[in-house]
Steps between C-alpha positions, in 0.01 A plus 500: 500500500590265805603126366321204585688259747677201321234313684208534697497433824216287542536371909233745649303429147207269488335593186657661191412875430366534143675864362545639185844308504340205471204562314751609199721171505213278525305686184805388340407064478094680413669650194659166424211225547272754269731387185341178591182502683364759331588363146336092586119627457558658138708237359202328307411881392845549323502132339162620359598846402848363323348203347774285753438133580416367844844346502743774393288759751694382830815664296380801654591424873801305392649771358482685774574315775832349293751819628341421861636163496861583306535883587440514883791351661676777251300807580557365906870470461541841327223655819785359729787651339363881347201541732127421569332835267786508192332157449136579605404804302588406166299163537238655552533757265531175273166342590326814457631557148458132398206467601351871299657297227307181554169710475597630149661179364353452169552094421543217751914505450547875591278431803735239597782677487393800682373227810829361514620880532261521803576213599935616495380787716263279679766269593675698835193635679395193706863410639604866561178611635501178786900602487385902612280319778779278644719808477266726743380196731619242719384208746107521583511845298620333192224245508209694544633733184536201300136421620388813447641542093298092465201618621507793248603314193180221629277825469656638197474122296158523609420839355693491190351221307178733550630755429686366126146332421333831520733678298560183284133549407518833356871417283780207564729826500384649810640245780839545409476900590473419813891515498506898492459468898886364486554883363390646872640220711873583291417843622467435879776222521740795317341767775364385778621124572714499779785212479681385791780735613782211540426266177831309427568476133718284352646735219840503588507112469554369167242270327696177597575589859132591500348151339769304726359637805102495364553173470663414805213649689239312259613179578424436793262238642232748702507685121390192303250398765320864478558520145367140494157595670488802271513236214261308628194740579523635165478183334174435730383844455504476103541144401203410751271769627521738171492232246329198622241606751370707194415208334403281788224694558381568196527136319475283811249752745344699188580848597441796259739716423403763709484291801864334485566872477346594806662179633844641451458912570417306894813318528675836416247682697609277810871539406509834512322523816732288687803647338388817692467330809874328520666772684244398802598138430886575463464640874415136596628251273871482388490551037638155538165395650260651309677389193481098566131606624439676199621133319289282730204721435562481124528128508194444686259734226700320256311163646182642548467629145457136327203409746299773438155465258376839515559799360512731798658267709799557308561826674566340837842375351572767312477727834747253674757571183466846532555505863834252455570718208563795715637311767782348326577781232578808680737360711697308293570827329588663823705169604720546157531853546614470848775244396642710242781711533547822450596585175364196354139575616382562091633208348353262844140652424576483118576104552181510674320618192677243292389204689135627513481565141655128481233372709234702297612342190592135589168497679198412279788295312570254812069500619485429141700169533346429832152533313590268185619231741245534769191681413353847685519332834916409452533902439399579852657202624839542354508893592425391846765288513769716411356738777580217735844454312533891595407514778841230606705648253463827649457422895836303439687763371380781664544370891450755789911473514602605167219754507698656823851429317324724179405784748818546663 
C-alpha cells in the first residue's frame, strides 16, 4: 500500500478533498461528544428511574468529563512517544465497553463508575483526533480540515440530543449504546486509517528530556495568546450562550421549552454551516484574521442579546455567535497545530483540550459571579468585555512578525 506524504501539499489546493481518510479521523470527536450530548436529554429520565435528586444528577457528566481534564495531557504525551493508534484503539475500545456497562448498571453508584470508565477512554479522542488532522494538513489545507471536523461535530450536537430523547423515551439505558459505533471506528483506524509516513516520535527521549522540551515549546508568548482565546470562547460558549441565554429567554422573554430549543439547534445550525465554508474564507483571509473577526463578531451578538424583547428576535444574535463561533474556532486549532513541533504535536492538541475543558468548567462559574453582581444584562456585558480583552491580548501577541518567525 503506497504511504501518505508526511504532509500534504496544499499550494495548487483551494478546497480540502473529503476521503475516507478523513471521514474516519473526524468520526473519531462524533464518538466522543455522544458520551455527552447524547446523555444531557435523559438525565431527568435516570434521576426518575434511580430515585436520584436534582442535585446529585449532574454527577453523571462530572464523572465523565473528570479523566478529560486530568488524563489528556497523559494519553497526548504517551501518543507522542509510542504512536498515534497504540493509544487510539484501546480508548475506544474503552468507551464502547463502558458505556455497554452504563446501560446495565443496576444502582446510581455502579453507573457512576462505569461513566468515569467512558469517560478514561473518552479522555484521548478529541486531542488525538485534531492531532491526526494537523498531522495530514498544513497552511490553508489545515484550516479548512479543522473547519470541516467543526462543522460536523455542529451537525452531530444537533442530531444527538434527538436522537438520546427518542431512545431516552423508550429506556434511560438505551442512549448510552450508542457507544458500540466506537467498536467499527477501532476497526477502520486499526485497517484502513492511513497515518502520515514521516511522524517523529519522541520514544527514544526519556520522560524528562521530553517534559523539558514540551515545556520549552509551551511557553511561549504566541502559545498563551492562542491558548488564551481558546480559554476565552469556551467560557462564552458555556458560561454565556449555553447557560444564560437559556434562561434569559425563558424568565425574562417567556420562551417555552421547545422554543429556546429551537433557539439553540440555529446557532449550531449556522455554525456548522460556516465551519464548512472556511476553506473558501482561508483562501482570502489570513487564520489570524478570521480569528479576531470571529471575536469582534462574538462581542457584538454578545451586545445585542440584552436589548432584545422578543422571542424570535433572539435568533438574530445567536446567528452572529455561530458565525464568530466558526470563525474563530477552527483556526485557532489549525494556528496551534501549525506551531507545534514535530514530535510534540499530541501533547500541543492535548493542552488544547485541557484549556477548553477549563474554560467549559470555569464558565457558568465566572457568568455566575458576573450575574450575582450585575444582573442578566452584566452577563452579556462582562463576556463582551473579555472578548475585547481578547481580542488585545491576542492581536498583541500574535503580530504578523512573530507569526512569520513561527513559520520559518
Amino acid at each position: 500500500m503506497k504511504s501518505l506524504p508526511s504532509k500534504i501539499n496544499i499550494k495548487n489546493e483551494n478546497r480540502i478533498q473529503i476521503d475516507a481518510n478523513l471521514l474516519i479521523i473526524v468520526s473519531i470527536s462524533l464518538i466522543a461528544i455522544s458520551g455527552v450530548v447524547a446523555i444531557n436529554p435523559i438525565l431527568p429520565n435516570i434521576a426518575n428511574s434511580l430515585n436520584i435528586a436534582p442535585q446529585k444528577i449532574g454527577l453523571i457528566m462530572t464523572t465523565f468529563l473528570m479523566p478529560t481534564t486530568f488524563g489528556t495531557l497523559i494519553f497526548g504525551a504517551l501518543a507522542d512517544r509510542i504512536g498515534r493508534k497504540k493509544i487510539l484503539i484501546p480508548s475506544l475500545l474503552l468507551f464502547g465497553i463502558g458505556g455497554i456497562l452504563c446501560a446495565f448498571a443496576n444502582n446510581f453508584r455502579s453507573l457512576l463508575e462505569w461513566r468515569f470508565l467512558t469517560g478514561v477512554g473518552a479522555a484521548s479522542l478529541e486531542s488525538l483526533e485534531l492531532t491526526l488532522i494537523s498531522d495530514l494538513y498544513s497552511g490553508k489545507m489545515l484550516t479548512s480540515a479543522m473547519g470541516f471536523n467543526a462543522a460536523m461535530i455542529g451537525i452531530a450536537a444537533t442530531i444527538y440530543p434527538l436522537v438520546g430523547g427518542v431512545l431516552g423515551g423508550l429506556s434511560w439505558r438505551y442512549p448510552f449504546l450508542l457507544s458500540i459505533l466506537a467498536f467499527p471506528v477501532a476497526l477502520l483506524i486499526s485497517k484502513k486509517l492511513k497515518l502520515a509516513s514521516k511522524q517523529k516520535n519522541t520514544l527514544n527521549l526519556n520522560l524528562t528530556s521530553y517534559l523539558k522540551d514540551t515545556y520549552d515549546n509551551i511557553k511561549n508568548p504566541q502559545v498563551f495568546g492562542l491558548l488564551f482565546a481558546v480559554f476565552s470562547l469556551f467560557v462564552i460558549e458555556l458560561g454565556t450562550f449555553y447557560t444564560y441565554i437559556p434562561i434569559f429567554a425563558g424568565n425574562y422573554l417567556g420562551a417555552s421549552g421547545a422554543e429556546i430549543g429551537i433557539i439553540i439547534c440555529c446557532e449550531s445550525l449556522v455554525f456548522s454551516f460556516a465551519a464548512s465554508q472556511l476553506g473558501f474564507l482561508a483562501n482570502r483571509l489570513s487564520e489570524k484574521s478570521l480569528i479576531l473577526l470571529g471575536f469582534i463578531l462574538c462581542g457584538l451578538s454578545l451586545l445585542i442579546m440584552p436589548t432584545i424583547h422578543t422571542i424570535w428576535g433572539l435568533i438574530i444574535p445567536c446567528i452572529i455567535f455561530g458565525v464568530s463561533k466558526a470563525l474563530a474556532f477552527p483556526p485557532l486549532q489549525a494556528m496551534l497545530a501549525g506551531i507545534a513541533p514535530e514530535g510534540f504535536r499530541a501533547s500541543f492538541m492535548a493542552l488544547n483540550v485541557t484549556v477548553q475543558s477549563l474554560g467549559r468548567a470555569l464558565g457558568p462559574l465566572l457568568t455566575g459571579i458576573a450575574y450575582s453582581a450585575w444582573g442578566m444584562q452584566g452577563v452579556f456585558y462582562a463576556s463582551a468585555a473579555l472578548t475585547i480583552i481578547t481580542v488585545i491580548v491576542f492581536g498583541s501577541l500574535l503580530t504578523s512578525k512573530k507569526l512569520r518567525a513561527l513559520n520559518n
